[in-house]
C-alpha positions in Angstrom: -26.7 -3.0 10.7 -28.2 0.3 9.8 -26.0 2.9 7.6 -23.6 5.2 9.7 -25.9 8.8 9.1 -28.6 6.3 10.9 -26.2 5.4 13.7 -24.3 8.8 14.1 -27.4 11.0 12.7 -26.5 13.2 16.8 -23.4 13.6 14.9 -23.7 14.3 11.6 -25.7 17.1 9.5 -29.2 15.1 8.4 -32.5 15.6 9.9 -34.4 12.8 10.1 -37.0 13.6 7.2 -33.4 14.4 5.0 -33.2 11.7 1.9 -30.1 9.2 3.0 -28.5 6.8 0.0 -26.9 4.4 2.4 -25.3 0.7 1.2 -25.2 0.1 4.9 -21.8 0.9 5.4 -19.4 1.4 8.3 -19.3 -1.1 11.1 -15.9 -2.5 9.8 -14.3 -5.0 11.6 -11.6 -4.4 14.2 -9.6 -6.7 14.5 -6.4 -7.8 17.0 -2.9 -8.1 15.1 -0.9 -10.3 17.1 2.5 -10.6 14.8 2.7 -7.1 14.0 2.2 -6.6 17.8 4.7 -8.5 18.3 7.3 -6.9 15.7 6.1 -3.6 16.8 6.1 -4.4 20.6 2.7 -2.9 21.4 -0.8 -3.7 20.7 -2.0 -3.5 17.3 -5.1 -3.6 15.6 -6.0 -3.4 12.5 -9.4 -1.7 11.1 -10.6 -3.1 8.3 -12.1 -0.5 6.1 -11.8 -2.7 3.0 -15.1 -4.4 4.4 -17.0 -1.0 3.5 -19.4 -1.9 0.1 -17.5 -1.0 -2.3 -14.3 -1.8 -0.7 -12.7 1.0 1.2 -13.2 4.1 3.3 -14.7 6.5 1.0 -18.2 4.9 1.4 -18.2 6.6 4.9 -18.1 10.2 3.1 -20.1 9.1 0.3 -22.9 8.9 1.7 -23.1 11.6 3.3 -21.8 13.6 0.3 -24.4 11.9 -2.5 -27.5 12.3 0.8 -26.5 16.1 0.4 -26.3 16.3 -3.2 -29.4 15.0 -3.6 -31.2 16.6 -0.6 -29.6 19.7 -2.4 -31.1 18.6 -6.2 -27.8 18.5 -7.5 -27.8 16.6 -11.2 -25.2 14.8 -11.2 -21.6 14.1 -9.1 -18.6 14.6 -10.2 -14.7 13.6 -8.7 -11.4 13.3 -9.2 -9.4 10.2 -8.2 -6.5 7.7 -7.7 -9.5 5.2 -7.8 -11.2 4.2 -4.7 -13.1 7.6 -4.9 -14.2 6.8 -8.4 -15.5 3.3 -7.6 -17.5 4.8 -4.3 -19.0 7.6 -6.3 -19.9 5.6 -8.7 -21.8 3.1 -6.6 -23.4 5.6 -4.8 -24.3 7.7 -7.2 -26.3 4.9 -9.1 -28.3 4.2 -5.8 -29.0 7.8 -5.8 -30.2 7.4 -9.3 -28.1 10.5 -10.4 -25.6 10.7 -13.1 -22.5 10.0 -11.8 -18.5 11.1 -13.6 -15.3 10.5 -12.3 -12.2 12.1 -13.6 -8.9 9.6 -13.2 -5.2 10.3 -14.1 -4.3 7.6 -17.3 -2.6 5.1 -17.0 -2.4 5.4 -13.2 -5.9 3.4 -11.5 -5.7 -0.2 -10.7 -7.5 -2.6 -12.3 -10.5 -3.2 -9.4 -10.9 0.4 -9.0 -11.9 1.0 -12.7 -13.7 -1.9 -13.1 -15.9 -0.6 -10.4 -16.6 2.7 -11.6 -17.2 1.4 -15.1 -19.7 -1.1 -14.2 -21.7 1.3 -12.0 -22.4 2.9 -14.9 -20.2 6.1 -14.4 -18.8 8.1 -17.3 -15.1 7.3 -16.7 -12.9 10.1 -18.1 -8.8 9.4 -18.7 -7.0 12.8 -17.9 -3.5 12.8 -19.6 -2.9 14.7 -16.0 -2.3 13.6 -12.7 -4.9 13.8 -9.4 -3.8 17.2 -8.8 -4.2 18.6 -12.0 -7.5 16.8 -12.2 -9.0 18.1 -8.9 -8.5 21.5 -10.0 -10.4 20.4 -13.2 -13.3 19.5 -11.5 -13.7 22.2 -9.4 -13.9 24.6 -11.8 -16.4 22.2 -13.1 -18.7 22.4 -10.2 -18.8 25.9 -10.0 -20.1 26.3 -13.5 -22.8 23.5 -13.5 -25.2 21.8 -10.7 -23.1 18.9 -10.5 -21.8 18.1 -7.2 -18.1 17.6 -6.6 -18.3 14.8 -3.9 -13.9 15.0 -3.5 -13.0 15.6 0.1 -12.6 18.9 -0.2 -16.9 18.6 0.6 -17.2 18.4 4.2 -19.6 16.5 3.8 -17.0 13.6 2.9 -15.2 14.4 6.3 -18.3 14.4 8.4 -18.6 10.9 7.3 -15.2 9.5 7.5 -15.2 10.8 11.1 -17.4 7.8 12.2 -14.9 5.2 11.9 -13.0 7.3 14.8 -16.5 7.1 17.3 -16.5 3.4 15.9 -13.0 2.9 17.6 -13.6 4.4 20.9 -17.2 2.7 21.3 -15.1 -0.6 20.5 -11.8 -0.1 22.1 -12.3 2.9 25.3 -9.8 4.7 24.2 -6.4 4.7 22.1 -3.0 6.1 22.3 -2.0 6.6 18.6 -3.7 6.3 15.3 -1.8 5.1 12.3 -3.0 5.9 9.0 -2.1 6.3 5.4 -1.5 10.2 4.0 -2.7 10.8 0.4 -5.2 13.7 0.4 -5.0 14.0 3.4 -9.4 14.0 4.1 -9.1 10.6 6.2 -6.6 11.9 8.8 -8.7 14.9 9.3 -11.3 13.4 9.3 -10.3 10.8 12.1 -9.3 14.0 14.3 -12.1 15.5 14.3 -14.1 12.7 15.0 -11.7 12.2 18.0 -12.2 15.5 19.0 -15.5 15.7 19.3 -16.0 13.0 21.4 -13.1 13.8 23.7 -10.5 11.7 22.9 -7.0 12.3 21.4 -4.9 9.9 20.1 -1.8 11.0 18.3 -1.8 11.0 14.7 0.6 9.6 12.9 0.5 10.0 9.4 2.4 8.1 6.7 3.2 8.6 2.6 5.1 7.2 0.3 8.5 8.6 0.1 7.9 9.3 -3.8 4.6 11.2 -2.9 6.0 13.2 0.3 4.6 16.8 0.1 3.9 16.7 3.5 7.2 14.9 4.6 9.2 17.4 2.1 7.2 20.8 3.0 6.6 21.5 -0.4 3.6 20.1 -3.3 5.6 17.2 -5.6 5.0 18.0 -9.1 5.3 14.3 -10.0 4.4 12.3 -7.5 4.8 8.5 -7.8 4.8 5.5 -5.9 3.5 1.6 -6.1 0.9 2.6 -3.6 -1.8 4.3 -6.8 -4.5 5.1 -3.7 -1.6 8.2 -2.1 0.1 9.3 -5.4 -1.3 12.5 -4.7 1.6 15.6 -4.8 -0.5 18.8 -3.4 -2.9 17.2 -1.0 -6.3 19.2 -0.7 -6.4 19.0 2.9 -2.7 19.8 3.9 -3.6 22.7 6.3 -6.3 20.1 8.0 -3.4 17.3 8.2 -0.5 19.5 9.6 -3.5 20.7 12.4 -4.1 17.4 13.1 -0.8 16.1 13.5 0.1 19.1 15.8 -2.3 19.1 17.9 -2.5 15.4 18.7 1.5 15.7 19.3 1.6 13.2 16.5 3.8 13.3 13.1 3.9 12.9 9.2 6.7 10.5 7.8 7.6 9.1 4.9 8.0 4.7 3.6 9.4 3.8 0.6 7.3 1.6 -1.6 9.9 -1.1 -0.7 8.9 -0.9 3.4 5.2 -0.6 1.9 5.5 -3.9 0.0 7.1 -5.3 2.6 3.9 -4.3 5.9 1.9 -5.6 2.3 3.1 -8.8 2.2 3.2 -9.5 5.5 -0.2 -8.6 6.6 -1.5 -10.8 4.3 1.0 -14.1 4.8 0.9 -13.5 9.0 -2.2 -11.9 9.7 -4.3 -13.2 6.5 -5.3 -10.1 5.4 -5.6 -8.9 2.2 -5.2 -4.8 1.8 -4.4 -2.6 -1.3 -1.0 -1.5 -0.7 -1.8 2.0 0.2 -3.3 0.2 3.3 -0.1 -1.1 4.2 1.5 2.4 4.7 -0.2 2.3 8.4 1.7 -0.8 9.5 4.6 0.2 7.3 5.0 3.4 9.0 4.9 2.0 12.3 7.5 -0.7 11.9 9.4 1.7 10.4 9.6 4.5 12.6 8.2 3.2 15.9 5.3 3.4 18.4 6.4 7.1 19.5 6.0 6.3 23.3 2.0 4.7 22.3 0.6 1.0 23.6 -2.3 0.8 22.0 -2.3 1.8 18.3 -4.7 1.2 15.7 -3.9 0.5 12.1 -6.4 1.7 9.5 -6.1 -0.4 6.6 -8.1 1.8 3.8 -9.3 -0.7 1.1 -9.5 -4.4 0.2 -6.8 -5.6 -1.7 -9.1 -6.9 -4.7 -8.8 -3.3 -5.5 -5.5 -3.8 -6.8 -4.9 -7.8 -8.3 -2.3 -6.7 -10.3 0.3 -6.1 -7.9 -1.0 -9.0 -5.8 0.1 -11.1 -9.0 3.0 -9.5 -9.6 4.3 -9.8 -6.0 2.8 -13.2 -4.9 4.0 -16.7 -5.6 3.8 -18.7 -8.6 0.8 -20.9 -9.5 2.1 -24.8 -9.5 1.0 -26.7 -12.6 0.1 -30.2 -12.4 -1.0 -33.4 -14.1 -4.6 -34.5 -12.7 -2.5 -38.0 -11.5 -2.2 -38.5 -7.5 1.1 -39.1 -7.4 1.6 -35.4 -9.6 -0.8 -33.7 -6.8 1.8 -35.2 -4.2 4.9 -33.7 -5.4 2.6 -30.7 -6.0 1.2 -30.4 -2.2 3.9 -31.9 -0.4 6.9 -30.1 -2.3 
């Protein structure tokens, strides 16, 4: 399958002789959710936006953002992230063959999400700051060098993430609600304006930890925190964007604590058998925690593998069993 500015080019801002720095992404899987449907009582899916490249939904905007930067002769590309930007940057920065630099709070990415960025060869910078401080960092930084800052506030990160919204409708018809994670709030605007533009609209309801709330609370968190690393974001750089959204789809903006987060976590990946970063889980905690809103065909978007994160899958999973290599000690191992 070709990458999305190939499928979507009618859609998006390339010409055909633009250069494109695709890993083939998009074309995520869609897939039914029967027990949450069932907890929920409506139809769930679940969109699987951890099957992008490098793991989650920022691939969509990245290429996009990296085609521009280099149709634009830009030297480099710079961001600032919770992680999953880093690691998408990163990758598609090195197919571009540009220089690539990502900016991350310390102390505050999971494990898979550095990993990534570091072995795509990106110059990984620890800010003893959080996202917020370091998005404002790196926008001063853009303006003073050719270095393009590939964060969503480029639109040309939004024009890409709006594909996964045509990718829906062509797959589903239509929709009655969209339930999605709230960090910086690009995805959910992004999603909107996809919508829009092919005539559909599905109420948005957005969902963030109750630690990381600025849109709940109506004001930016100075400290944000939360289990969920991928929405520990306090001043979101889309806020305007998100509120729009979520008015004009008659939708809403609430708040799960990391416990109900852990929770949709855990049991997407023991009843459904999948495996998102808990940040993902948001979605489907959000809607089992506050409802369906009237909607009876919702759509989950589950924004990145949970490989991304292993700690917390360790620290949250069951234990390993030890055993003797006897048949009789694989048994009582098996068989309890």
């Amino acid at each position: 399958m070709p990458g999305l500015i190939e499928r979507y080019r009618d859609h998006l801002p390339f010409a055909p002789e633009d250069p494109i720095v695709t890993l083939h992404e998009g074309s995520t899987p869609l897939v039914p959710a029967p027990r949450v449907s069932e907890r929920a009582g409506v139809e769930v899916w679940l969109k699987l936006e951890g099957a992008n490249p490098t793991g989650s939904f920022k691939d969509r905007g990245m290429t996009c953002a990296v085609s521009a930067a280099v149709r634009e002769g830009a030297d480099a590309v710079v961001c600032a992230s919770t992680g999953n930007t880093a690691a998408s940057a990163a990758a598609y920065a090195a197919r571009a063959g540009l220089r690539g630099a990502v900016i991350v709070p310390e102390g505050k990415i999971a494990t898979g999400k550095l990993a990534q960025a570091l072995m795509h060869g990106a110059r990984v910078i620890a800010l003893r700051g959080n996202f917020d401080v370091a998005l404002t960092l790196v926008r001063e930084l853009a303006q003073r060098h050719p270095i393009a800052l590939v964060n969503s506030v480029n639109e040309f990160r939004i024009e890409g993430q709006k594909t996964a919204a045509f990718e829906l409708i062509d797959e589903l018809g239509e929709l009655d609600a969209l339930c999605i994670p709230v960090g910086n709030a690009g995805n959910i605007t992004a999603y909107w304006r996809g919508f829009q533009e092919i005539g559909h609209h599905p109420r948005m309801l957005g969902f963030q930890a109750a630690g990381a709330a600025p849109l709940v609370l109506g004001a930016p968190v100075e400290h944000p925190e939360t289990i969920a690393s991928a929405i520990r974001i306090g001043n979101p750089a889309r806020w305007e964007d998100a509120m729009s959204a979520m008015t004009a789809s008659n939708g809403a903006i609430q708040a799960v604590t990391d416990e109900q987060i852990i929770d949709a976590y855990r049991f997407l990946a023991e009843r459904e058998g999948v495996f998102c970063e808990p940040a993902s889980a948001a979605s489907v905690a959000g809607l089992l925690a506050h409802g369906a809103r009237g909607a009876e065909r919702i759509v989950c978007v589950l924004t990145g593998h949970g490989l991304k994160d292993p700690q917390t899958a360790l620290e949250r999973a069951g234990t390993v069993v030890p055993c003797d290599p006897e048949l009789t000690a694989i048994e009582r191992a098996v068989l309890g």
